[in-house]
C-alpha positions as CSV (number, residue, x, y, z in Angstrom):
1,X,32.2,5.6,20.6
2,X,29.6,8.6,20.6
3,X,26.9,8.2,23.5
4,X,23.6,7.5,22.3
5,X,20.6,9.9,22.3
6,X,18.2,8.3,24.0
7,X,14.7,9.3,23.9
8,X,13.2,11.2,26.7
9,X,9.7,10.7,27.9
10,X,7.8,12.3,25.8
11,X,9.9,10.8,22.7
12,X,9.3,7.5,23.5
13,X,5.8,7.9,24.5
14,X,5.0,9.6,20.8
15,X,7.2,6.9,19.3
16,X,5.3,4.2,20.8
17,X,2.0,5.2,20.0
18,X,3.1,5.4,16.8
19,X,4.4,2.1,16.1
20,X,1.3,1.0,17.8
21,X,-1.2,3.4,15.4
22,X,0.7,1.8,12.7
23,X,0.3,-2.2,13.6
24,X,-3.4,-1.4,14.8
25,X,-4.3,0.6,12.0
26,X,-3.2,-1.8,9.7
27,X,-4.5,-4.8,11.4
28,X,-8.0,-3.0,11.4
29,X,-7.9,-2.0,7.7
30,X,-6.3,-5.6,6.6
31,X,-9.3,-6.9,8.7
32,X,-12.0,-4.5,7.3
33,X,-10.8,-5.3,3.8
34,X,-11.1,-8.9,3.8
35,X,-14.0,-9.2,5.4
36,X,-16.2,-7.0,3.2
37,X,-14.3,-7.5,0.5
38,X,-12.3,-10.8,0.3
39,X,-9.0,-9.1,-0.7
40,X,-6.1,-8.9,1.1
41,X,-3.5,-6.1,1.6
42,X,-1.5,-7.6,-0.8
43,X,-4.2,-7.6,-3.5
44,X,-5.2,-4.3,-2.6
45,X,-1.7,-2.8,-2.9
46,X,-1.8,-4.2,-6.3
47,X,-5.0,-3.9,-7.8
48,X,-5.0,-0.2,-7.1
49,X,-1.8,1.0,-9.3
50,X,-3.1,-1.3,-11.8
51,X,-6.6,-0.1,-12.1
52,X,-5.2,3.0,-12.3
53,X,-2.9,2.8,-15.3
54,X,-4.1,3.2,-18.7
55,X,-5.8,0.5,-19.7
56,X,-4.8,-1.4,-16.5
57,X,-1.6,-2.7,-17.7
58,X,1.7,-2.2,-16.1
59,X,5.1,-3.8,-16.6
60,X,6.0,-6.2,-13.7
61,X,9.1,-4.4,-12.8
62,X,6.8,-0.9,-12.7
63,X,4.4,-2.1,-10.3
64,X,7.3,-3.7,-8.2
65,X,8.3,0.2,-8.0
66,X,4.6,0.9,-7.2
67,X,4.3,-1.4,-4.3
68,X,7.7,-1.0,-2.8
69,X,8.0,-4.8,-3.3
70,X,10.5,-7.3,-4.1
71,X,10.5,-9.2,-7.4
72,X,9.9,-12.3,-5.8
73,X,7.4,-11.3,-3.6
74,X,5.4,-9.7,-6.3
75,X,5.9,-12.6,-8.8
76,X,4.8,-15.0,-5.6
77,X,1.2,-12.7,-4.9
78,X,0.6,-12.0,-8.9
79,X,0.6,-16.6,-8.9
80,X,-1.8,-16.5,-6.6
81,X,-4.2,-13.3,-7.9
82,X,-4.3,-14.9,-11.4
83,X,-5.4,-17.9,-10.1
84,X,-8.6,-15.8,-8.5
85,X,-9.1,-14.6,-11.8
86,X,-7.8,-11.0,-10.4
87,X,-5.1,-10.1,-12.8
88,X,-3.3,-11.9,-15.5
89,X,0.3,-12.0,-16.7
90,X,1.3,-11.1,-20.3
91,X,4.4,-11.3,-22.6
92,X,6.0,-8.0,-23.0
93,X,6.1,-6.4,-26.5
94,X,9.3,-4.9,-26.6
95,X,11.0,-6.6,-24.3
96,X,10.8,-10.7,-24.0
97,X,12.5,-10.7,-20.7
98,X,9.6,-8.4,-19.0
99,X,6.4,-8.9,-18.1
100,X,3.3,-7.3,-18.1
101,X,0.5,-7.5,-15.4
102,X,-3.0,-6.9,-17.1
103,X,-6.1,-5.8,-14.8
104,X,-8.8,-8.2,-15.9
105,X,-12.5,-7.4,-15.6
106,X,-12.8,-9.7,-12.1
107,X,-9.8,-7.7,-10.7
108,X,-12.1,-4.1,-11.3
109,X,-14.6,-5.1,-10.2
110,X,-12.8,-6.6,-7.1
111,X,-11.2,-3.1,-6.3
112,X,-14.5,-0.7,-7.8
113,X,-16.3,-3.0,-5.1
114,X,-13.7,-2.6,-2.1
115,X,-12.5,1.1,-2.7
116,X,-15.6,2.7,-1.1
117,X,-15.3,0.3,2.3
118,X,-11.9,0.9,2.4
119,X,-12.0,4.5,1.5
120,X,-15.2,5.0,4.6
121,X,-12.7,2.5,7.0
122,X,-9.6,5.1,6.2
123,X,-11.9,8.4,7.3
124,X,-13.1,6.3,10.3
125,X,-10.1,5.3,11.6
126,X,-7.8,8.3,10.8
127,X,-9.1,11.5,9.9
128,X,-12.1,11.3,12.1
129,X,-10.2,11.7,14.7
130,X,-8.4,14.9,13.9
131,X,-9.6,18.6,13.1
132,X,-9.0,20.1,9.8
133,X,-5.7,22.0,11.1
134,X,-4.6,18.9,12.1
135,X,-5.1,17.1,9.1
136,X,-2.9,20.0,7.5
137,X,-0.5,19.7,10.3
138,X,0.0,15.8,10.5
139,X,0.8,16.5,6.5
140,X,3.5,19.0,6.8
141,X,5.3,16.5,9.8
142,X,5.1,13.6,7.4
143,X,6.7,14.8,4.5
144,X,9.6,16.6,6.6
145,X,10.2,13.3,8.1
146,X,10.3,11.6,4.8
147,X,12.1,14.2,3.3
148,X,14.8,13.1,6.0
149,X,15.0,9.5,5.0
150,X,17.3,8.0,2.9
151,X,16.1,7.6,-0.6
152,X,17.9,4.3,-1.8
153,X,15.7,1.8,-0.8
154,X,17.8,-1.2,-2.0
């Protein structure tokens, strides 16, 4: 058996403050968000691919994609967004086992009414705190690391 690299200091002192940018970040925006807004992460996630798709429609299984999300975790948070008036759920044209997730005028005017607060909360929180360079910097380490990740997600 192969010896493990363990971190050194530094290592784990980056890698913790990263995992712990990435809960409080997302616990402050989560907050922000339903607070001056109502929605949820969840909602959010969703209402933005669909408000930006022509004519806010998407299949089911396309937004799945969007969002990263399992089936029956999308099909569990589009139940309870329809019954908020947010979205609503439509029979595919071309394919009667699909579905399609329609945008309805509450759900735009949920998201054109959040996007600003969240947008302002994003700056705030993130890229106030870092210099142009750094911005551009913080870009180019991201995508290397994601170009290193394993693409099959399933």
């Amino acid at each position: 058996m192969t010896e493990p690299r363990w971190l050194d200091e530094t290592e784990a002192r980056v890698w913790r403050a990263y995992l712990e940018v990435r809960r409080d970040l997302s616990a402050t925006l989560s907050r922000r968000l339903t607070q001056e807004a109502g929605l949820t992460e969840a909602d959010y996630a969703l209402l933005v691919p669909l408000s930006e798709a022509p004519d806010g429609l998407l299949r089911a299984r396309e937004l799945s994609v969007l969002a990263d999300w399992e089936r029956s975790r999308l099909s569990h948070q589009i139940t309870r967004m329809e019954k908020r008036g947010l979205v609503a759920r439509e029979e595919c044209p071309t394919d009667a086992r699909g579905a399609m997730v329609r945008l309805t005028a509450s759900g735009r005017a949920a998201i054109e009414a959040a996007a600003p607060g969240h947008v302002e909360a994003v700056r705030t929180y993130f890229f106030d705190a870092l210099a142009p360079d750094e911005v551009e910097l913080l870009d180019s380490l991201l995508r290397r690391i994601l170009d290193g990740l394993p693409r099959d997600r399933g």
